[in-house]
Structures are given as C-alpha cells and as structure tokens.
C-alpha positions as CSV (number, residue, x, y, z in Angstrom):
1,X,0.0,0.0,0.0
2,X,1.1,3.4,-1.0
3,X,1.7,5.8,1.8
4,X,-0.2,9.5,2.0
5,X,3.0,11.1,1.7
6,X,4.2,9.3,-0.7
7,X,1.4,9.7,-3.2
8,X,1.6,13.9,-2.1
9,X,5.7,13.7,-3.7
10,X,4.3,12.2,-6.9
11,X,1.0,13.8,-7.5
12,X,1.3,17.3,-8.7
13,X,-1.1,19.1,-6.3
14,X,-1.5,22.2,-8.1
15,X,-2.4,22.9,-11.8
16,X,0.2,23.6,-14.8
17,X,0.7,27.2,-16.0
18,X,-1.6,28.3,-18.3
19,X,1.1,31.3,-18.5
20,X,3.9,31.4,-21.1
21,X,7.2,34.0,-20.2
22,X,9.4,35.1,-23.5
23,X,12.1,37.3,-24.2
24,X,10.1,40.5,-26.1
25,X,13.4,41.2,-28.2
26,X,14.1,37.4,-29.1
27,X,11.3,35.6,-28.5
28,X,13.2,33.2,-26.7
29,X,11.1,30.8,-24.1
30,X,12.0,31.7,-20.7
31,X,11.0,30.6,-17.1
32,X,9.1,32.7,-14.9
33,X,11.2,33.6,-12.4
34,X,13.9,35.1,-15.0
35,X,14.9,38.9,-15.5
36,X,17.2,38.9,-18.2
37,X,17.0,36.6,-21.1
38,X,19.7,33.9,-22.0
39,X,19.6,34.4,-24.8
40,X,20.3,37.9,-26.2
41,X,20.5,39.5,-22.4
42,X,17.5,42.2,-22.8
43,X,15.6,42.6,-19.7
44,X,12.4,42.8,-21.7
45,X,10.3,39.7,-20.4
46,X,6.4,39.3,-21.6
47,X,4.0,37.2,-19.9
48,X,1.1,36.1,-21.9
49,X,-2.2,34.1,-20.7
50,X,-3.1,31.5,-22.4
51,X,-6.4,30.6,-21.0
C-alpha cells in the first residue's frame, strides 16, 4: 500500500501554468522567475495568458 506522503511527492497538487514568459526582443522561451533573457540579455520579459 502506497503511503499518503508518498502519493503527495508524486502527484502534482497544483495545476500547470496556463502562462507562457518570452524574451520580447528574441522571443526566446524563458522561465518565470527570470529577469534577463539567455539568450540575447534584454531585460524585456512578456508574460502572456493563455487561458
């Protein structure tokens, strides 16, 4: 039998991002916790919904 906090580690308890962060300059795919793209290294970051 599977133990409560085990099943808690492998289920995902909260739902995926419906939210997509790019650079603005590149359009490079970035996560959301990033300031300055990897890419090209303009601080220009754009959040878009996607609901």
């Amino acid at each position: 039998m599977l133990s409560k906090q085990f099943i808690k580690q492998i289920v995902r308890l909260e739902p995926p991002s419906t939210t997509h962060h790019e650079c603005r300059y590149c359009g490079y795919s970035v996560e959301k916790d990033v300031d300055e793209c990897p890419q090209c290294g303009s601080y220009e970051i754009a959040a878009y919904d996607l609901k």
